[in-house]
C-alpha positions in Angstrom: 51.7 -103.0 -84.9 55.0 -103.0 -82.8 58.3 -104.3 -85.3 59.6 -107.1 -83.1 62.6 -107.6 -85.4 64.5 -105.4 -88.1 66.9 -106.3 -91.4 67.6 -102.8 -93.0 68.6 -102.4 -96.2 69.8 -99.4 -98.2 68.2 -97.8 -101.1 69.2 -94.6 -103.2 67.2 -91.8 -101.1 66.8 -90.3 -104.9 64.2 -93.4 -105.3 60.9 -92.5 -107.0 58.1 -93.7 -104.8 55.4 -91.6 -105.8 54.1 -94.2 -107.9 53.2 -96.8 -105.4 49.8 -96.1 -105.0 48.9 -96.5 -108.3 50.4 -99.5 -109.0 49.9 -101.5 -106.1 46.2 -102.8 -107.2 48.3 -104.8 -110.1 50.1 -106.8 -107.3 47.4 -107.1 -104.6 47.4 -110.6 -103.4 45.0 -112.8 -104.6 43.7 -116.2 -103.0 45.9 -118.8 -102.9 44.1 -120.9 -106.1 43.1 -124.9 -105.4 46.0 -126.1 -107.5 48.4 -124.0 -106.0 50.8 -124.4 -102.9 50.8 -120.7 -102.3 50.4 -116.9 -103.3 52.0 -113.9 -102.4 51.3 -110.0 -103.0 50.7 -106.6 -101.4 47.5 -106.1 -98.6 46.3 -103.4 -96.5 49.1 -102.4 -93.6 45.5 -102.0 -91.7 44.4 -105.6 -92.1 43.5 -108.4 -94.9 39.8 -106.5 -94.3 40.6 -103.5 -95.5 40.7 -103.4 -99.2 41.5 -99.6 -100.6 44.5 -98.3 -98.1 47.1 -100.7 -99.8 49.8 -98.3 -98.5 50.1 -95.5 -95.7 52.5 -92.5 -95.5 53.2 -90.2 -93.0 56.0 -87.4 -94.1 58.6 -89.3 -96.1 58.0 -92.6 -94.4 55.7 -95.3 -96.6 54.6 -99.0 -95.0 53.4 -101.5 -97.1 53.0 -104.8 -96.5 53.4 -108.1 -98.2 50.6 -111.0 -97.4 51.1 -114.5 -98.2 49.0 -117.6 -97.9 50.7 -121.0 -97.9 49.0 -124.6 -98.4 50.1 -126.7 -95.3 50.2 -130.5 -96.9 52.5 -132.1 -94.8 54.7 -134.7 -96.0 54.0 -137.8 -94.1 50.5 -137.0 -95.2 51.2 -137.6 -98.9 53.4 -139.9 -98.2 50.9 -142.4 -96.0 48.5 -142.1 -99.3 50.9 -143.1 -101.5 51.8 -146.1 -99.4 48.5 -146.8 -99.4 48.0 -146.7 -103.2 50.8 -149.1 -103.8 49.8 -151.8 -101.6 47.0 -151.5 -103.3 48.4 -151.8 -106.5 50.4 -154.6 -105.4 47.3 -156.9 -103.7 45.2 -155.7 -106.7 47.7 -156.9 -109.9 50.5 -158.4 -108.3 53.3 -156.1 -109.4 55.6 -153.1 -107.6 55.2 -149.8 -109.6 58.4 -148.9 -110.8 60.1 -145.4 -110.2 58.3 -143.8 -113.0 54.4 -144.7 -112.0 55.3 -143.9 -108.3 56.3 -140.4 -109.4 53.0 -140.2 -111.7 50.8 -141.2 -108.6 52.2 -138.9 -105.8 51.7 -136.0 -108.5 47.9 -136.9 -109.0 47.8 -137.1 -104.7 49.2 -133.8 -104.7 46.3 -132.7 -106.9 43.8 -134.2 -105.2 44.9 -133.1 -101.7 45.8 -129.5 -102.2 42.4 -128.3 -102.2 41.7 -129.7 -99.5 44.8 -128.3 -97.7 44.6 -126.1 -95.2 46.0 -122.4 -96.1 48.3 -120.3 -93.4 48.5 -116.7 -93.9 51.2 -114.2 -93.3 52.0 -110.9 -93.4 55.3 -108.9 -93.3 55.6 -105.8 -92.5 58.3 -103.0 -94.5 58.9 -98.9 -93.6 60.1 -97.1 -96.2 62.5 -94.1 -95.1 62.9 -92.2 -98.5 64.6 -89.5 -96.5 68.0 -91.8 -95.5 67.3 -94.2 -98.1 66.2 -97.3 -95.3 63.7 -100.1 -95.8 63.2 -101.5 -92.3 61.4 -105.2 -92.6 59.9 -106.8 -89.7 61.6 -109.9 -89.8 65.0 -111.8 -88.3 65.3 -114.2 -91.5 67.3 -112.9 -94.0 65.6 -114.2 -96.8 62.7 -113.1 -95.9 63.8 -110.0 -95.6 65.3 -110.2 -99.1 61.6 -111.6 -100.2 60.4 -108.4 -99.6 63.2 -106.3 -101.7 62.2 -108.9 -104.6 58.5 -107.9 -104.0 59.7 -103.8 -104.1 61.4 -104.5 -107.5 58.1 -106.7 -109.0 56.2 -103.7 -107.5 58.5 -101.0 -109.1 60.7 -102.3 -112.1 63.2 -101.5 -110.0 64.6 -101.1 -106.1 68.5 -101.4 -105.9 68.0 -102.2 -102.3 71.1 -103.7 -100.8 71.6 -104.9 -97.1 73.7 -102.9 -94.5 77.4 -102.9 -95.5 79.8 -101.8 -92.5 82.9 -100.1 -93.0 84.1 -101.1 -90.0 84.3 -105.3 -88.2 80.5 -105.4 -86.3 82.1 -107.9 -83.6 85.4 -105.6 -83.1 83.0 -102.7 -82.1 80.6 -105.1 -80.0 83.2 -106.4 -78.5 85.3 -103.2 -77.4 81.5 -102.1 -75.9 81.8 -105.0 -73.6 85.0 -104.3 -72.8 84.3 -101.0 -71.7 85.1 -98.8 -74.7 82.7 -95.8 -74.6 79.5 -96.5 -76.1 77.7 -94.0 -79.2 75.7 -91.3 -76.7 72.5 -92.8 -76.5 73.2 -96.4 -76.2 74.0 -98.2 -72.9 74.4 -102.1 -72.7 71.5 -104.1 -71.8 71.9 -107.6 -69.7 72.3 -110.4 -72.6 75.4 -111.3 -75.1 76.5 -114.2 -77.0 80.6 -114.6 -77.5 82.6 -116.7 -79.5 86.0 -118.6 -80.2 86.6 -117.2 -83.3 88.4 -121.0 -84.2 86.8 -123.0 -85.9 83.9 -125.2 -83.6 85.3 -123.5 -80.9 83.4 -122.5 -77.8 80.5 -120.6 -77.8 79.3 -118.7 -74.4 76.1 -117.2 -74.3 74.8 -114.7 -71.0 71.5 -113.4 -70.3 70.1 -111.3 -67.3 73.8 -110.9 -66.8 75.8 -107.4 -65.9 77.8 -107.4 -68.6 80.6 -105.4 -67.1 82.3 -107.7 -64.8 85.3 -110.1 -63.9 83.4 -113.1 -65.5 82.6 -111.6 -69.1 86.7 -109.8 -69.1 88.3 -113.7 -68.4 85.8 -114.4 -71.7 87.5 -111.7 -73.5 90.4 -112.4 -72.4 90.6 -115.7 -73.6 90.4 -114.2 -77.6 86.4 -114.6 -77.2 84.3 -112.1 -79.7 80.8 -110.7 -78.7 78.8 -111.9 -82.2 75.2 -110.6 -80.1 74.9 -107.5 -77.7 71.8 -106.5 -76.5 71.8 -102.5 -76.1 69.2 -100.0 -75.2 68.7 -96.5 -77.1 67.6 -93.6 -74.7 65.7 -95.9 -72.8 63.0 -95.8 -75.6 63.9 -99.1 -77.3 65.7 -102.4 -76.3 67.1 -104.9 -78.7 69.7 -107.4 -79.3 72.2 -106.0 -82.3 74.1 -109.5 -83.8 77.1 -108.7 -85.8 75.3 -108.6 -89.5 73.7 -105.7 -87.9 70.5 -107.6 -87.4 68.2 -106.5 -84.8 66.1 -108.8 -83.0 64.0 -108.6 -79.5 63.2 -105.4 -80.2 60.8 -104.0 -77.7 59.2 -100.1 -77.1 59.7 -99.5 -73.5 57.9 -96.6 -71.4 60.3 -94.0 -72.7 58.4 -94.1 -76.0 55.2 -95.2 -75.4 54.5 -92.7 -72.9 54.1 -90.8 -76.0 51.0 -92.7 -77.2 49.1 -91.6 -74.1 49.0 -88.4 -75.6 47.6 -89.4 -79.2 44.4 -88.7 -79.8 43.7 -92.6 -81.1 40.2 -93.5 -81.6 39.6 -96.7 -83.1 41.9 -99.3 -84.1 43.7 -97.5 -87.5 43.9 -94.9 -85.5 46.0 -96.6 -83.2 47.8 -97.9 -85.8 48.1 -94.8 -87.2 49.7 -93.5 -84.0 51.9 -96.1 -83.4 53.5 -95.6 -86.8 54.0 -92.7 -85.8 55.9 -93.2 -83.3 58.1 -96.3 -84.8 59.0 -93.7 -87.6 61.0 -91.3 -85.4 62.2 -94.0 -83.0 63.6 -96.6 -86.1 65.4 -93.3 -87.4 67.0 -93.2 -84.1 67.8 -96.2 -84.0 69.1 -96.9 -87.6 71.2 -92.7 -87.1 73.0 -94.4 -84.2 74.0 -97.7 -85.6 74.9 -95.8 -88.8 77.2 -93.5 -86.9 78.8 -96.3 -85.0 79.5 -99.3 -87.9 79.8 -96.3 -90.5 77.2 -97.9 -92.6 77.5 -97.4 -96.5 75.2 -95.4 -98.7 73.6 -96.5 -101.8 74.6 -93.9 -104.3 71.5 -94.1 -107.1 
């Protein structure tokens, strides 16, 4: 269990999450049912298998995750039967169902079909840093992202979670980076960026495996281009493309830090997961301190 993407949102660090434990078994998630098109609730960060750890805590940091399963009942599927039912309709009796009966058919299909459908599950994945007041989700989609906040407040009555709020531009800073304004200590500048015109349509250039320091990315810049994606590296631990809503995506654990699994005594898979959580939870800190410092990210006062 590596995070391969993060949105962060804020939370009041005051926030009462002693509770969890307790009342997670009320929003467990439970089969998706034959007549439904999909369910969502809380499973085991250790596996759909496990059924008692709903949660896991080291220090101040909680994960949790959120499962889903979703009927997959494609559209040209119902759609082919419901061709199929008014040409029969229309040898049969001689008639073209009108707007109404169509509608009433393609509702019974549905029935019919969704048990049949087949079901995809998901699972993401959420750190809670009570300490700072962070949620980091495991996702580059926004909504989902925001999903998961709405899944903390169901879970909790309440979770005034709100997403990173910048004090100052993301692309201003990004793009002074690139232009060779000194970086946070700890950050250096990876080999992939994506700049824009800030006009409207206009040009969009995007580099990767690229030295981003050089005559080709300055001509860029100097033509009134803005760095919108930046891909960084933090103490050579952690690699990652920061976009300017402060998402992070390819985010990858280099040596650096998981050298420091060789030494954990891990036996077993949970224990490996176990370790690795470990690890992500002083790493993400890190990572979330330094972007913090440099966009002077709001608190959440509770």
């Amino acid at each position: 269990m590596f995070f391969r993407n993060l949105i962060m949102f804020r939370f009041p660090p005051a926030t009462d999450l002693d509770e969890v434990e307790t009342l997670l078994p009320q929003v467990q998630l439970k089969p998706v049912g034959p007549l439904e098109m999909c369910s969502r609730g809380f499973i085991s960060p250790f596996g759909r298998e496990e059924k008692e750890a709903l949660s896991h805590r080291i220090g101040g940091w909680l994960w949790l995750t959120v499962g889903s399963e979703d009927k997959m009942l494609p559209a040209a599927v119902v759609n082919n039967k419901l061709a199929e039912k008014i040409e029969h309709i229309e040898a049969s009796e001689g008639r073209k169902p009108g707007s109404r009966e169509r509608k009433r058919i393609k509702d019974d299909l549905l029935h019919e079909l969704m048990p049949q459908a087949f079901v995809k599950t998901g699972r993401t994945d959420v750190l809670l840093d009570s300490e700072r007041g962070v949620a980091f989700v495991d996702t580059s989609s926004r909504r989902t992202g925001e999903n998961v906040m709405s899944d903390l407040r169901a879970l909790l009555g309440s979770f005034p979670a709100l997403p990173l709020n910048a004090e100052v531009a993301p692309r201003s800073v990004l793009t002074g980076w690139i232009a060779g304004e000194a970086l946070p200590a700890g950050l250096s500048l990876g080999e992939e960026c994506e700049m824009k015109d800030p006009a409207e349509g206009g040009a969009v250039v995007k580099c990767q495996h690229q030295e981003l320091r050089c005559d080709e990315i300055d001509r860029h810049l100097d033509a009134g281009k803005q760095v919108t994606k930046l891909a960084l590296v933090l103490q050579d631990n952690l690699s990652f493309v920061l976009a300017d809503d402060l998402t992070v995506r390819k985010l990858k654990f280099l040596d650096g830090a998981l050298d420091q699994l060789d030494h954990a005594d891990a036996d077993g898979r949970r224990a490996e997961l176990d370790a690795r959580f470990a690890l992500q939870r002083g790493e993400l800190g890190l990572l979330f301190d330094a972007l913090a410092d440099a966009f002077r990210v709001s608190k959440v006062e509770g």
